[in-house]
Residue, then its C-alpha position, 0 to 999 in steps of 0.5 A: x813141524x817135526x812127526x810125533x811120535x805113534x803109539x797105540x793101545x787098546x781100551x774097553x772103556x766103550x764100544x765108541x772107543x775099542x780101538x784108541x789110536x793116540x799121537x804125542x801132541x809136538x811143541x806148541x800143539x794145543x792139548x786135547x780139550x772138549x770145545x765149549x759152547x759159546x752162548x753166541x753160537x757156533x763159529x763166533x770164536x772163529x770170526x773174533x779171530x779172523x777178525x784180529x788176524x786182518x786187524x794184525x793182532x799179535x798173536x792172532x795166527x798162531x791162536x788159529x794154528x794151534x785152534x786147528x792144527x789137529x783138524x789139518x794133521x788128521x785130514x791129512x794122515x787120512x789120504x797121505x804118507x805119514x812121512x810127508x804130513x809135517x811137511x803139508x800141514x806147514x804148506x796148508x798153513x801158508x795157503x791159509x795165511x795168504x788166502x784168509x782175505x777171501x774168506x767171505x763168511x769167517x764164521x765158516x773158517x773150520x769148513x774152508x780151512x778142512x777144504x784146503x787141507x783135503x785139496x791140498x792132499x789131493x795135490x799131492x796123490x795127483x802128483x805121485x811122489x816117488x816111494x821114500x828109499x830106506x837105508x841098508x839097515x833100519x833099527x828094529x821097531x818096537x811093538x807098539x809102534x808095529x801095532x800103530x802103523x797097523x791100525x792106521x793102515x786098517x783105518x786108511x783101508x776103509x772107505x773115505x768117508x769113515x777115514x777122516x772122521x776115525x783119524x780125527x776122533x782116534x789120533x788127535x783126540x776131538x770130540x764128535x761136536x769138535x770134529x763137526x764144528x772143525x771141518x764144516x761136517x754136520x753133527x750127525x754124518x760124523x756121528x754116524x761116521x764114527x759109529x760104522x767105522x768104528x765097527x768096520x776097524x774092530x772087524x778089520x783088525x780083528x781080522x788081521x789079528x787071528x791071521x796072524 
């Protein structure tokens, strides 16, 4: 999974979304989309899912990769290097395909799926991995990807629980319902969640920018 690129820009459309932060999906990465509501409740999709990834429907784990690759990607852009993502997102992915038989509710799969992703980023700080050693010269880098490493770094600087929410809705583009139903949240901690740390990132970049 190779990283995207960063990009960043600043809208006015809403107090909700100030500050957009927005990753170039990679190859075979679903597109952003707003979830629809299935008149059989939430968590239906993912047990006709589960279900034909243990039948051995062709198909049926890359459907759930891409249903929740944004979800894994984001949680863990908002704990580890951003070097390093790719590289975790696949191992996530693994565990997930090897575990998946203990799943015992498989209209849980967002929920359990997000812990792995949280654990397995928490593996990894335990681990301290040793600082990437840059080459002798580097290419200048443009504006646009300096303003993006900034904003992610405001966004990581701010307390945990506004990091993941803030990363999913900003960088991967969920909805607040997608993002709920995506990592087993509760629809109002994470509107709650976005709306603090939404005010807490314009402060803090408004900040950084009147240092500058």
């Amino acid at each position: 999974m190779p990283e995207r690129p960063l990009t960043f820009r600043r809208t006015g459309a809403s107090s909700h979304q100030a500050v957009d932060l927005a990753l170039d999906p990679a190859a075979g990465i679903e597109q952003r989309r707003t979830v629809s509501e299935h008149a059989a409740g939430p968590g239906a999709d993912d047990a006709r899912l589960v279900e034909d990834v243990h039948r051995g429907s062709p198909g049926a784990f890359e459907r759930l990769y891409k249903r929740y690759v944004r979800t894994v990607h984001g949680i863990l852009l908002a704990r580890v290097p951003r070097r390093d993502v790719a590289d975790l997102v696949q191992e996530v992915f693994l565990t997930v395909h090897r575990r998946l038989a203990t799943l015992r509710d498989p209209r849980a799969l967002g929920g359990w799926l997000a812990m792995i992703a949280r654990n397995r980023a928490m593996d990894y700080l335990r681990q301290g991995p040793e600082p990437e050693a840059l080459p002798d010269e580097l290419p200048a880098p443009r504006g646009s990807q300096v303003e993006a490493a900034e904003a992610l770094e405001a966004i990581r600087g701010l307390p945990e629980a506004y990091r993941e929410p803030l990363i999913l809705r900003l960088v991967e583009g969920m909805t607040g319902p997608e993002i709920a139903q995506r990592t087993g949240l509760t629809p109002g901690s994470v509107r709650v969640n976005l709306h603090r740390g939404m005010q807490q990132l314009r402060e803090k970049l408004r900040r950084s920018q009147s240092h500058g």
